[in-house]
C-alpha positions in Angstrom: 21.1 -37.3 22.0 23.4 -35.5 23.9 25.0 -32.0 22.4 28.5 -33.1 23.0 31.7 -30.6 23.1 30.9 -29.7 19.7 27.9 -27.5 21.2 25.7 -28.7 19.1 22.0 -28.7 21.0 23.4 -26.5 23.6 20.2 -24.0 24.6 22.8 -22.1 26.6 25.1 -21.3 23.3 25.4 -17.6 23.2 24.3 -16.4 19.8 26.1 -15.8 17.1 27.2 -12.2 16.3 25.6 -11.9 13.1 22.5 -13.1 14.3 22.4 -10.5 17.3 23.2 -7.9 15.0 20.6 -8.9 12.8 17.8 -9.0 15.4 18.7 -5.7 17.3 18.7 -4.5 13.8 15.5 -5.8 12.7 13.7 -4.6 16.3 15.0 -0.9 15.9 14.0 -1.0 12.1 10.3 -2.0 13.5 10.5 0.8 16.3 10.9 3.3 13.7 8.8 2.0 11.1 6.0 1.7 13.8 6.5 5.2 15.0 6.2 6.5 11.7 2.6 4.8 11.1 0.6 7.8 11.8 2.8 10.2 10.1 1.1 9.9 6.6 1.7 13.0 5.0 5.7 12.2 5.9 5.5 9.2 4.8 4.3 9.5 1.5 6.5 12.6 1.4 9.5 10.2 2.0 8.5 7.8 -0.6 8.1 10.4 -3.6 11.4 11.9 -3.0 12.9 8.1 -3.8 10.8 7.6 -6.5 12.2 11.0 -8.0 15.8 9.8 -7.3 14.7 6.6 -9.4 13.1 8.4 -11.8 16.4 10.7 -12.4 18.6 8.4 -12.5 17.1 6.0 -15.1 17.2 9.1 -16.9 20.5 10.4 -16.6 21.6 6.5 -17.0 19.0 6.2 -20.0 18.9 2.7 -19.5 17.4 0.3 -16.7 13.9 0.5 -19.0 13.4 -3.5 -17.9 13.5 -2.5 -14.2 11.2 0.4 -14.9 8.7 -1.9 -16.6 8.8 -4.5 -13.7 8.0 -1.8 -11.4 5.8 -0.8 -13.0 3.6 -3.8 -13.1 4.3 -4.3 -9.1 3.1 -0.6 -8.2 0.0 -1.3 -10.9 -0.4 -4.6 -8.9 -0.5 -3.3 -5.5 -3.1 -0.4 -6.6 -5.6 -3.2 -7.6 -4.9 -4.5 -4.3 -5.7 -1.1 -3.0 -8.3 -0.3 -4.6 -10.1 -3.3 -3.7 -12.4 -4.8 -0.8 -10.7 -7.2 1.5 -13.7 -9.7 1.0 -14.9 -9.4 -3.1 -18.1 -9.4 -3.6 -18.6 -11.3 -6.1 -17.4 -14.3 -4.3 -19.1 -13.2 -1.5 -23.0 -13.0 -3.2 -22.0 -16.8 -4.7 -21.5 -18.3 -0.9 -24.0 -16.5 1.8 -24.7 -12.9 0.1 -23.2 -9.5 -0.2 -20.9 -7.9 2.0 -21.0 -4.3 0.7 -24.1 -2.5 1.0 -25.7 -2.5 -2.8 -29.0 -0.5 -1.6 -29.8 2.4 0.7 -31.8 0.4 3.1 -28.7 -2.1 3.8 -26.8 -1.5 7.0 -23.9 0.4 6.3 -20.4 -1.9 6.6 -17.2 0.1 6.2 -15.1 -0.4 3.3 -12.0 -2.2 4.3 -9.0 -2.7 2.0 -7.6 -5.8 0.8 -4.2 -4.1 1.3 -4.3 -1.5 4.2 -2.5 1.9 3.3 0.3 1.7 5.4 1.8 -1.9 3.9 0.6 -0.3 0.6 3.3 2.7 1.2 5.6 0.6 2.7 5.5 -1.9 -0.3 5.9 1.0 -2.7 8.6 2.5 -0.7 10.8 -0.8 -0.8 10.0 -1.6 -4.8 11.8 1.8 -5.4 14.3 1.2 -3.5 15.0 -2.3 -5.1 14.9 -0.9 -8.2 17.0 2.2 -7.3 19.4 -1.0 -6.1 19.5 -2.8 -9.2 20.1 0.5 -11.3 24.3 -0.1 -10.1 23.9 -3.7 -11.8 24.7 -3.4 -15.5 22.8 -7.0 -15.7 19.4 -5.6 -15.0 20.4 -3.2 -18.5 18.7 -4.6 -21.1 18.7 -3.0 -24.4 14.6 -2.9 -25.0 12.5 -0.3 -27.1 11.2 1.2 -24.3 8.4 3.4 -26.4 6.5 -0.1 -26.6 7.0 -1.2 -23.1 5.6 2.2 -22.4 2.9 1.9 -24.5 2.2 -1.9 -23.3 1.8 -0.6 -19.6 -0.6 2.0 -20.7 -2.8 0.0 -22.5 -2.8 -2.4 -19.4 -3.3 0.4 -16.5 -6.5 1.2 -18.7 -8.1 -1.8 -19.0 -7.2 -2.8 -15.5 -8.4 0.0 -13.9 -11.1 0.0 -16.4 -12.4 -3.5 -15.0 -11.9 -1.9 -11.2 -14.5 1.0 -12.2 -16.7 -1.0 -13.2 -16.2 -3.3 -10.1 -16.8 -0.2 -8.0 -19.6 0.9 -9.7 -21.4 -2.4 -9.7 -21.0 -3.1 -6.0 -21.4 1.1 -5.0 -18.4 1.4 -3.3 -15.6 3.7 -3.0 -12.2 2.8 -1.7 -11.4 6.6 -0.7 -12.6 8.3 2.2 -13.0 11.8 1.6 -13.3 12.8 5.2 -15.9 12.7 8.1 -19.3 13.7 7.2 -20.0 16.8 9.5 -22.7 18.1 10.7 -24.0 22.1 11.3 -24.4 22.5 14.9 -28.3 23.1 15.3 -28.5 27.3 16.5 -30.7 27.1 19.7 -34.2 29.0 19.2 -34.6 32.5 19.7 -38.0 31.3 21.4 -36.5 29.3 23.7 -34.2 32.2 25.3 -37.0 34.5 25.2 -39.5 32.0 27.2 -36.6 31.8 30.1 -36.5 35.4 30.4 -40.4 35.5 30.9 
């Protein structure tokens, strides 16, 4: 079939200015955001000055507690997801054994995240920002007690991270890498210099 005057199958149709604005958009946004991957200290610098912008402003608006909630769960859900091996093992020892090391003699395998630390911040980053969003919608305001919602997210950020602790602990791992291990340079013998003078 034929495109017709209509244009309609037309490969040579220029595109649409929304949709060039959209993709030159959407390749500069991925420049930057790839530019800043090894900046992590910035980064994470970046993303607590919006949180603190949410933060006052749900408390000079004291309302939005719905929102906060939400957000809540979402930043609860994506530490779990953080916190946690890409492969669980668990599931792991059930089909063809253990991917994490459980004993000193075991080869040593790197702990690798289910969520890798960059799409962590970056998901962080965006959920305030959504919610900083839907803080101008009056909406998203609804009248809640928010002591209990408060009190409800407690309880559940203890017992989930309760159940994550005792996931690391079974399966001796830790998500965190607390730096290179380094080594003292070995001093070269006194004897040694001594000998070469002889």
């Amino acid at each position: 079939m034929e495109g017709g005057p209509s244009g309609f199958g037309d490969a040579a149709d220029p595109p649409l200015p929304l949709a060039k604005w959209r993709n030159d958009f959407s390749r500069s946004f991925q420049y930057y955001l790839d530019r800043s991957t090894p900046h992590t200290l910035w980064r994470w610098m970046g993303t607590l000055a919006v949180a603190l912008v949410y933060v006052l402003r749900v408390y000079l608006l004291q309302g939005f507690y719905i929102v906060s909630y939400g957000l809540g769960i979402y930043l609860l859900n994506l530490l779990i997801g953080f916190l946690s091996p890409k492969v669980d093992p668990e599931l792991e020892v059930l089909n063809d054994g253990p991917s994490l090391p459980t004993r000193g003699s075991e080869d040593f395998k790197p702990f690798i995240r289910r969520l890798p630390e960059f799409k962590f911040w970056y998901a962080i980053t965006k959920a305030f920002l959504v919610a900083f969003v839907m803080t101008f919608f009056s909406v998203f305001d609804v009248p809640v007690f928010w002591p209990i919602l408060l009190c409800y997210w407690i309880v559940l950020f203890v017992l989930t991270m309760k159940r994550q602790i005792l996931h690391m602990i079974k399966y001796k791992y830790l998500p965190f890498d607390l730096g290179k291990k380094r080594y003292a340079r070995k001093k070269p013998s006194s004897s040694r210099g001594s000998s070469a003078k002889d």
